[in-house]
Phi, psi and omega in degrees: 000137181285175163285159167249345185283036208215112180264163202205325183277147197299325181295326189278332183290323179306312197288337191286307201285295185289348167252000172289221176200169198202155211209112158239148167230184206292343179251329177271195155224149149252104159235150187207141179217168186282131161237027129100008183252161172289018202197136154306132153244191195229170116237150179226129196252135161219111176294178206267339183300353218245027176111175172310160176300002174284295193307307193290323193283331222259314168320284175336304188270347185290285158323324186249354158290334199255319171308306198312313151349302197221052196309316200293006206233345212271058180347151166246138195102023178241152169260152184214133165232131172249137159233139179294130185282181160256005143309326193275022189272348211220019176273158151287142209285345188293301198294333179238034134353258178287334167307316196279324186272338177264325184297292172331300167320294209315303179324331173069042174265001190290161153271174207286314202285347200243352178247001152271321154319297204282359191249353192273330198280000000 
């Protein structure tokens, strides 16, 4: 059975990239648009720039390991595409974290709950 939490058709991605918005930082891109659902979906991208197929897959579990940290911070009802920089083959998972986490600030999509944590610190 698929995930719905998955974006995966060629329409939507055409729809992300020419009608989102995009946000980068150093190991990611963020792109994101309302996708009109009670639910988020995801994609995690890493192109042949970013190495051989160790490198893309290893990029891959980096991102989605760092999301899953901060699931809780993510609105629901948006499509998000992360693609991988060619900065990220020699990073730490922390590192493309906190990356993943300044991308968010910057869209200003964070809740609330998490920029009350942050202002409290």
């Amino acid at each position: 059975m698929l995930k719905k939490d998955v974006l995966r058709r060629k329409e939507d991605f055409s729809a992300i990239y020419s009608r989102g918005k995009s946000v980068g930082e150093r190991y990611i891109v963020l792109f994101y648009k309302k996708n009109n659902l009670g639910y988020s979906r995801r994609a995690f991208l890493a192109s042949k720039k970013v190495g051989k197929a160790v490198q893309r897959n290893r990029a891959r579990r980096l991102m989605k390991e760092s999301l899953r940290a901060l699931a809780d911070s993510f609105p629901q009802g948006y499509d998000y595409i992360f693609i991988a920089r060619n900065t990220i083959v020699n990073s730490k998972c922390a590192d493309v974290k906190k990356s993943i986490e300044a991308a968010i600030k910057k869209t200003g999509l964070m809740k609330n709950s998490e920029k009350e944590k942050e202002a409290a610190k």
